[in-house]
MIKOL-41341 format. One record per residue: residue number from 1; x, y, z of N, C-alpha, C in turn. Coordinates in nm, 4 decimals. Each point is the difference from the previous one (the first is absolute). Example, Ala and Ser with C-alpha at 12.3 -4.5 7.8 and 13.67 -1.06 7.14 Angstrom:
BEGIN
    nr       n.px       n.py       n.pz      ca.px      ca.py      ca.pz       c.px       c.py       c.pz
     1     1.3190    -0.5690     0.7800    -0.0890     0.1190     0.0000     0.0900     0.1200     0.0000
     2    -0.0350     0.1050    -0.0720     0.0820     0.1190     0.0060    -0.0770     0.1090     0.0730
***
This chain:
BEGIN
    nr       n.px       n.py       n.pz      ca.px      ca.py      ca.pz       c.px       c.py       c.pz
     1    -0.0046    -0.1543     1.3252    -0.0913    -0.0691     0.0887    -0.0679     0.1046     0.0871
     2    -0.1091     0.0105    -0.0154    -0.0871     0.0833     0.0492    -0.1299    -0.0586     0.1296
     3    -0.0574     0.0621     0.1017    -0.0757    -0.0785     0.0926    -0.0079     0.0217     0.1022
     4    -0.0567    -0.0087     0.1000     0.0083     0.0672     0.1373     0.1073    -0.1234     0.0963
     5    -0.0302     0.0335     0.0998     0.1229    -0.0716     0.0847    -0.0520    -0.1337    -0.0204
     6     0.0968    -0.1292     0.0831    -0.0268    -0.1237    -0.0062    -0.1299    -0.0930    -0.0964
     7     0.0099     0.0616    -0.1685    -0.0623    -0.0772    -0.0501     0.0549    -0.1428    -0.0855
     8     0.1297     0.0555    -0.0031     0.1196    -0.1219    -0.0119     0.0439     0.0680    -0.1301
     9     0.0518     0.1068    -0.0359     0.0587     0.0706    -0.0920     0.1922    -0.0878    -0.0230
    10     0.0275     0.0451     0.1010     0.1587    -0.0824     0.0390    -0.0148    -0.1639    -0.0222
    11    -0.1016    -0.0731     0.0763     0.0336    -0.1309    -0.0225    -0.0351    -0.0279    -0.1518
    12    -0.0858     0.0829    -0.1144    -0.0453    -0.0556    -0.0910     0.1513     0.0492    -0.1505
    13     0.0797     0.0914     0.0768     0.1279     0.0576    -0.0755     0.0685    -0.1482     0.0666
    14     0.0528    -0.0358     0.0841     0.1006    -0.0963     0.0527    -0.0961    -0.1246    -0.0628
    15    -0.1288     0.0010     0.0066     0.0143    -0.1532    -0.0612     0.0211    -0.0117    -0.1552
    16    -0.0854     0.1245    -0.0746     0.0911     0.0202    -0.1543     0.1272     0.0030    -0.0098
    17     0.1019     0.0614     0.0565     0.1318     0.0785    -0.0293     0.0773    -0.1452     0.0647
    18    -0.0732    -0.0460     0.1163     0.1535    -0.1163     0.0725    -0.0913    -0.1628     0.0181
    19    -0.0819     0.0030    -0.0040    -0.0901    -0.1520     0.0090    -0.0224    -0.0071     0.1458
    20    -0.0338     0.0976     0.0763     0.0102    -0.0376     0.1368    -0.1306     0.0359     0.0712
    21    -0.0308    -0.0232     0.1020    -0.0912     0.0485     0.0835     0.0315     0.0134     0.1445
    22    -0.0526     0.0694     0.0734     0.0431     0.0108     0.1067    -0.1457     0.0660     0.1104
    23    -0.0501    -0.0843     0.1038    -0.0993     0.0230     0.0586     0.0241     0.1320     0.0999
    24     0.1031     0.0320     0.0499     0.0458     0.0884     0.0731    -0.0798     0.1673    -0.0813
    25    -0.0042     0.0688     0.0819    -0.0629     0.1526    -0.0520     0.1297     0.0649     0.0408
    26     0.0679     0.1121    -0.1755     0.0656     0.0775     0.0291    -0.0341     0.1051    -0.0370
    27     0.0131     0.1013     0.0700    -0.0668     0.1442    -0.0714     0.1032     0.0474    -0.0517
    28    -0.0413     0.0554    -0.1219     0.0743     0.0861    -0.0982     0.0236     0.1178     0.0022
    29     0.1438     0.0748     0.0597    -0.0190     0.1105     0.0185     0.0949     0.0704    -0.1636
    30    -0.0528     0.0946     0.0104     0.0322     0.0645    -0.1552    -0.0040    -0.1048    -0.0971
    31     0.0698    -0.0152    -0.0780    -0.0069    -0.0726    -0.0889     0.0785    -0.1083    -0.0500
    32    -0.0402    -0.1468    -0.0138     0.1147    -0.0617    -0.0547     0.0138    -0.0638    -0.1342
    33     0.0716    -0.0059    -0.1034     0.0320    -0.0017    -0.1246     0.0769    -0.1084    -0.0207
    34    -0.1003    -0.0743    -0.1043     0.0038    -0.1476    -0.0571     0.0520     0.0157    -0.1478
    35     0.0331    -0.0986    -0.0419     0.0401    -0.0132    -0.1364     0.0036    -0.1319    -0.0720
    36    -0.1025    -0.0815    -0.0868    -0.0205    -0.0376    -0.0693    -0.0345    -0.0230    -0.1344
    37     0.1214    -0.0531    -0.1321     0.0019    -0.0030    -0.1256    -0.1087    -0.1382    -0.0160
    38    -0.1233     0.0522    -0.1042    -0.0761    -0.0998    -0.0460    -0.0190    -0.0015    -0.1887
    39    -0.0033    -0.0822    -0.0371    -0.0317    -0.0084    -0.1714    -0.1788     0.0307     0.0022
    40    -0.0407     0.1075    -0.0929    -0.1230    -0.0150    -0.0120    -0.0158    -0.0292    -0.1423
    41    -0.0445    -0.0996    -0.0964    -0.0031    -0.0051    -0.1159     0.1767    -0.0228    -0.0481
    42     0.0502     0.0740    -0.0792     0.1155    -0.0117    -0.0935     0.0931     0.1601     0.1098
    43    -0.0803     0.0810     0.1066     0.0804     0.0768     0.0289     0.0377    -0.0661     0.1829
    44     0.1092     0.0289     0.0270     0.0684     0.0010     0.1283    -0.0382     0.1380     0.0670
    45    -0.0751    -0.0105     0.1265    -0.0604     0.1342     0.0516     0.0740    -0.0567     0.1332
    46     0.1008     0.1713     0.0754     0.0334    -0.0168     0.1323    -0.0923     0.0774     0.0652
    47    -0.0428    -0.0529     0.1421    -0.0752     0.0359     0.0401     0.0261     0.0939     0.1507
    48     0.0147     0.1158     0.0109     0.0653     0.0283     0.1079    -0.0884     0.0700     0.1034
    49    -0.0525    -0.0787     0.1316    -0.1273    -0.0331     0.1001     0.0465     0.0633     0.1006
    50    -0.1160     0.1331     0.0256     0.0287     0.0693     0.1507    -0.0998    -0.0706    -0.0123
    51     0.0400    -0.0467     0.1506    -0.1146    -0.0328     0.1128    -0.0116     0.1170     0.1179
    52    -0.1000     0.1090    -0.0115    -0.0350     0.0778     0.0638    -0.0392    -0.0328     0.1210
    53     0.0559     0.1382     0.1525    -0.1097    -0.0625     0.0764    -0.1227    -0.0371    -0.0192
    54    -0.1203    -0.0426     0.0863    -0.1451     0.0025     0.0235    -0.0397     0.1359     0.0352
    55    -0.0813     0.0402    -0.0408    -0.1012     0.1418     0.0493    -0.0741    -0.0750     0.0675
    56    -0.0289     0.0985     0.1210    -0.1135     0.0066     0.0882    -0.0333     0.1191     0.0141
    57    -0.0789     0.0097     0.1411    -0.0475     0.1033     0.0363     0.1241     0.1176     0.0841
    58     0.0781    -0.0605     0.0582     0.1051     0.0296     0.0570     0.1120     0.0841    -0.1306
    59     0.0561    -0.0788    -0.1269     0.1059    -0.0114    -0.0796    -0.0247     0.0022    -0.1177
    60    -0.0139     0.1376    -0.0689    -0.0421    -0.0156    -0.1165     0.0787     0.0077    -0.0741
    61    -0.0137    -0.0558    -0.1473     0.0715    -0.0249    -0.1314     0.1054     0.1512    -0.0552
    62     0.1350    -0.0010    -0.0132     0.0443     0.0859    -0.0821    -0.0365     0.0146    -0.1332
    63    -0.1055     0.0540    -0.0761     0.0367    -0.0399    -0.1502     0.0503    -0.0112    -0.1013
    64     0.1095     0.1305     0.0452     0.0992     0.0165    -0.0769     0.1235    -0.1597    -0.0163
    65    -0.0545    -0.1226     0.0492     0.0866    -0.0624     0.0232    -0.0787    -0.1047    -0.1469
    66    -0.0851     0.0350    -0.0663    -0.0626    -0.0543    -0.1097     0.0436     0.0999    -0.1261
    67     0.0488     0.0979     0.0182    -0.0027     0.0587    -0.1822     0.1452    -0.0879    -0.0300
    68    -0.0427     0.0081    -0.0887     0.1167    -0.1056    -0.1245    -0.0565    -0.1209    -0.0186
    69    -0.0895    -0.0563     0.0659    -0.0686    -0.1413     0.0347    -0.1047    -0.0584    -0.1429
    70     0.0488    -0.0867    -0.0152    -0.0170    -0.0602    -0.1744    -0.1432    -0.0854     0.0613
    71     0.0091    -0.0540     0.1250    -0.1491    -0.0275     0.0530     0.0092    -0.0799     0.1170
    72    -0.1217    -0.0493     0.0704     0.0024    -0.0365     0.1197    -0.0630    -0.1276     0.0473
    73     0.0312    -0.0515     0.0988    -0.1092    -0.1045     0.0895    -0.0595     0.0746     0.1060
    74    -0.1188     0.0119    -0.0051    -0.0648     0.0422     0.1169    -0.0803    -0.0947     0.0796
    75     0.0362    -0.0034     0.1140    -0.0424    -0.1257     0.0744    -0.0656     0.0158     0.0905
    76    -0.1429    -0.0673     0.0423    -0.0340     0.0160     0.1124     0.0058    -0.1665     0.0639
    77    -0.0870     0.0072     0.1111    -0.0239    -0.1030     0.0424    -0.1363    -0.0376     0.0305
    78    -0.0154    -0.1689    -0.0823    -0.1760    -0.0383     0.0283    -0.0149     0.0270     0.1356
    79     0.0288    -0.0517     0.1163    -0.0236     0.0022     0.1063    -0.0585     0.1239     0.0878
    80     0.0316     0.1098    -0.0603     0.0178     0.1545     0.0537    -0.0951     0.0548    -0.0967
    81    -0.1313     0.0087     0.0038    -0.0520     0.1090    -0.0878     0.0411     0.1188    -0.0477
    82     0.0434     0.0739     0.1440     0.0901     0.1443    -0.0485     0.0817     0.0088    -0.0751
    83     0.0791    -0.0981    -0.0070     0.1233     0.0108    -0.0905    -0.0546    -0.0340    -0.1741
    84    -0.0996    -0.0439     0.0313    -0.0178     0.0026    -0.1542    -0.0943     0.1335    -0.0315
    85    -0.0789     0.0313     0.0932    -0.0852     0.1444    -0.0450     0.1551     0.0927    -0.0021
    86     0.0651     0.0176     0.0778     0.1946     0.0880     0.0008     0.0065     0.0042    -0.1300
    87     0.0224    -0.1363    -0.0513     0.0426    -0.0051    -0.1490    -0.0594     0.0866    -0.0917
    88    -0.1155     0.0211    -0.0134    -0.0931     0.0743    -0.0673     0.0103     0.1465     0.0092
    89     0.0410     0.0602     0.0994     0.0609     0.1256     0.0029     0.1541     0.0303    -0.0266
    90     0.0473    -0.1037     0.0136     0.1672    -0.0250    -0.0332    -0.0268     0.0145    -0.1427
    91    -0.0333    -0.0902    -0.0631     0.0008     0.0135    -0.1785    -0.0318     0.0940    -0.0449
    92    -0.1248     0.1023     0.0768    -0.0186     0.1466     0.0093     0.1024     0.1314    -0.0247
    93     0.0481    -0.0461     0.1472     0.1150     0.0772    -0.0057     0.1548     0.0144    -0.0968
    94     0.0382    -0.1432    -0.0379     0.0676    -0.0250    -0.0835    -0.0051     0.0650    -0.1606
    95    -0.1375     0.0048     0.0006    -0.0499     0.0517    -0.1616     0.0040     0.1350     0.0531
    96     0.0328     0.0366     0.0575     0.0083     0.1783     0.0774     0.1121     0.0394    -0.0258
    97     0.1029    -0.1053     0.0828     0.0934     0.0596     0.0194     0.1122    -0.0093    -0.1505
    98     0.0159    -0.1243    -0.0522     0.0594    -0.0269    -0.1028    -0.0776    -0.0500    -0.1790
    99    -0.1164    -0.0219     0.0563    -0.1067     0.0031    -0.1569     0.0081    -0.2010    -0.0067
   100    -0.0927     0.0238    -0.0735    -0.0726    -0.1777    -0.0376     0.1453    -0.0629    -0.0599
   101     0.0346    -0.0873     0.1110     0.1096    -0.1190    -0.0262    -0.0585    -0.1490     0.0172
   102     0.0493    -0.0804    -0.0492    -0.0735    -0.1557     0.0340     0.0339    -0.0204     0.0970
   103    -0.0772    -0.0715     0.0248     0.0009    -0.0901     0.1806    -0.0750    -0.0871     0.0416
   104    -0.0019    -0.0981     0.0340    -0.0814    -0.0829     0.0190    -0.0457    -0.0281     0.1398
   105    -0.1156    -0.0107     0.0876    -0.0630    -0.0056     0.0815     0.0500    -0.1421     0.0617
   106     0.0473    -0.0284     0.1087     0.0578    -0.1739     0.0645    -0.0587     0.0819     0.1395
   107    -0.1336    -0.1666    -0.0153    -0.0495     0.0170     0.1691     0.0118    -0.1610     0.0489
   108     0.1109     0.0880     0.0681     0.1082    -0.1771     0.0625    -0.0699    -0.0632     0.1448
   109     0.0887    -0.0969     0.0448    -0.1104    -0.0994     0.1004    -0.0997    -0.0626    -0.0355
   110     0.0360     0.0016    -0.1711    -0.0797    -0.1419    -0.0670     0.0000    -0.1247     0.1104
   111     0.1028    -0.0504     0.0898     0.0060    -0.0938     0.0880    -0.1413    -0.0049     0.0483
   112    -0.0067     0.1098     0.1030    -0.0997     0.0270     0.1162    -0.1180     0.0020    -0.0898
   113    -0.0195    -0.0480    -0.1269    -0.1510     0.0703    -0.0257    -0.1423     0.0072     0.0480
   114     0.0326    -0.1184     0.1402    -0.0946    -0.0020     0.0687    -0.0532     0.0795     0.1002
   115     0.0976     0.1418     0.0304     0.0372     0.0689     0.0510    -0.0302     0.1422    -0.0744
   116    -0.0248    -0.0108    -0.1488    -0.0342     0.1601    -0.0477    -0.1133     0.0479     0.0370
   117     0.0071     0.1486    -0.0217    -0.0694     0.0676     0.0302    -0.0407     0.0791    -0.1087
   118     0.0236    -0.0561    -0.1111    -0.0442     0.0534    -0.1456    -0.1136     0.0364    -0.0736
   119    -0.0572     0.1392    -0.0090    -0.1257     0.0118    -0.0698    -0.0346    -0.0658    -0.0830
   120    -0.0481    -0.0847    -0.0954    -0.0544     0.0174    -0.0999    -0.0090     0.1107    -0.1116
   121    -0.0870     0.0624     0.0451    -0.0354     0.1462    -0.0912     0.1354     0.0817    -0.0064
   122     0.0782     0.0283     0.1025     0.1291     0.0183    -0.0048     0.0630     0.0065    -0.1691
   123     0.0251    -0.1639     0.0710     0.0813    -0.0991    -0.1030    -0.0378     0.0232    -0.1877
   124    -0.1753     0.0098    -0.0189    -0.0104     0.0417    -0.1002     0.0252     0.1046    -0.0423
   125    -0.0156     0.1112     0.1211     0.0335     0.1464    -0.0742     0.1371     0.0219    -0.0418
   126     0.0874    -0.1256     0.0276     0.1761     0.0307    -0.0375    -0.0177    -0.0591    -0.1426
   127    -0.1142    -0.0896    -0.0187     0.0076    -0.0544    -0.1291    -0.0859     0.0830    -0.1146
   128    -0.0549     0.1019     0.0366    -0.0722     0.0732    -0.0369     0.0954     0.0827    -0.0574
   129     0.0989     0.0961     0.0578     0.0969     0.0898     0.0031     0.1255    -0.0532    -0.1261
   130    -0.0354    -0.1459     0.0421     0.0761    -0.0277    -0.1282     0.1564    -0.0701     0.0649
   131    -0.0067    -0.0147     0.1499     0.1058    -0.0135     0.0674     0.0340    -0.1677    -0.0343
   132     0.1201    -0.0057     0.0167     0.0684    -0.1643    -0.0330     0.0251    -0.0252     0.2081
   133    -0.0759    -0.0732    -0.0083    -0.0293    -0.0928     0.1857     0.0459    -0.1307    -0.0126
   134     0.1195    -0.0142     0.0818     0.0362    -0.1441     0.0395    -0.0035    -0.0281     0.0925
   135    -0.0637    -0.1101     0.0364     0.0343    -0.0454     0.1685     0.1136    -0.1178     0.0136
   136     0.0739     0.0807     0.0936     0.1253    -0.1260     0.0052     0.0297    -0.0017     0.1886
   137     0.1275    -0.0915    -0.0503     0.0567    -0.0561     0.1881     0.1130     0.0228    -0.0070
   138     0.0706     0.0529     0.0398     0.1448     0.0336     0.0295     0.0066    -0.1215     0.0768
   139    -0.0895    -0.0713     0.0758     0.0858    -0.0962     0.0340    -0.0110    -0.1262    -0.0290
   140    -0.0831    -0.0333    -0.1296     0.0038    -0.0906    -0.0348     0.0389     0.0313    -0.1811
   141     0.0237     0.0935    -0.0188     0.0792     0.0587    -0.1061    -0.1577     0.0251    -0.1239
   142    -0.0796    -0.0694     0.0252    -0.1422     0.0153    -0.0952     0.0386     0.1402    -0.0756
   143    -0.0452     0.0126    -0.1429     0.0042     0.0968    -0.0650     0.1345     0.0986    -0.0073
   144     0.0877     0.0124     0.1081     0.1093     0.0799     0.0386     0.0651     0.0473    -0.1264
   145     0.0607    -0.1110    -0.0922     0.0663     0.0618    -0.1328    -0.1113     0.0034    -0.0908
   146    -0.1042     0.0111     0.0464    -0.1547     0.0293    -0.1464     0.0394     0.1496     0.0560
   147    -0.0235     0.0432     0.0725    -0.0128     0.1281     0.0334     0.1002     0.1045    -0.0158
   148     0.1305    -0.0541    -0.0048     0.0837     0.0560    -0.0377     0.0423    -0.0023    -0.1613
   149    -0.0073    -0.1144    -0.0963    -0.0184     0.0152    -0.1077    -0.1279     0.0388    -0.0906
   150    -0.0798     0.0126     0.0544    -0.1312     0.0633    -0.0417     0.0282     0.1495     0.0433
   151     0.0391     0.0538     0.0540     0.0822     0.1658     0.0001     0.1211     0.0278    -0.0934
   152     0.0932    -0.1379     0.0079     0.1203     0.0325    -0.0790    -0.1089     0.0429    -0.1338
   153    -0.0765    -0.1177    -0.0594    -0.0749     0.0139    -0.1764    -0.0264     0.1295    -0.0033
   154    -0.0906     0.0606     0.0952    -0.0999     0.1301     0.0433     0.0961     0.1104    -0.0404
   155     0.1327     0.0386     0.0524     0.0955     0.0798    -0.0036     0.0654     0.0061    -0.1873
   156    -0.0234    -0.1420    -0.0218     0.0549     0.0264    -0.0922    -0.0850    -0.0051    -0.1663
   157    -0.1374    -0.0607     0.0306    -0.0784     0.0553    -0.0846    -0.0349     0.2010    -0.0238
***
């Protein structure tokens, strides 16, 4: 799980991994590690989920905390423009640091959508790039296991 701070990286692991939600904001310090077994097709894939802190401007990303990494969610948030332009240098950096892995783009606060702050032109240039974009809600669970089994397939095609 990849993303800058409070884009809901943690609540969108706890509502996949435990069915839960929780409105409260907890910040993630280092890292915390999830584990969920899913069937994709005829194979059983375990899935084992750092949820990284958030980068900001303050706290930036270890990267060494991605090599071995079979692939990712990178998440921003509609609401926050920055965090989705972040993303765009995050996927950058990622192909830097460890080389082209799948990952799929989740720009969460599908809820609030009345509330984004989402380019347009943006949005196409991820579709341009060839990027897989879901918009989901951690707290209303929208898309939550699309996004995670649409990475499990990705990993394993």
């Amino acid at each position: 799980m990849l993303g800058s701070f409070a884009v809901g990286k943690t609540s969108l692991v706890r509502r996949y991994v435990k069915s839960i939600y929780d409105d409260a904001y907890h910040t993630t310090v280092g890292v915390k590690v999830d584990k969920k077994v899913l069937k994709v097709g005829d194979t059983d894939l375990t899935l084992i989920l750092w949820d990284l802190y958030g980068e900001d401007e303050f706290q930036k990303m270890k990267w060494t905390y991605l090599r071995g990494s079979s692939g990712y969610l990178l998440v921003a948030d509609g609401t926050r423009r920055a965090t989705i332009e972040r993303a765009l240098a995050m996927e950058q950096k990622v192909r830097e640091e460890v080389g082209k892995i799948p990952f799929i783009l989740v720009i969460n606060k599908n809820d609030l959508v009345q509330e984004w702050d989402l380019d347009p032109v943006l949005e196409s240039h991820f579709n341009a790039k060839g990027w897989t974009v879901l918009h989901s809600s951690a707290k209303t669970g929208e898309n939550v296991d699309e996004a995670f089994h649409q990475l499990a397939r990705k990993i394993l095609s």
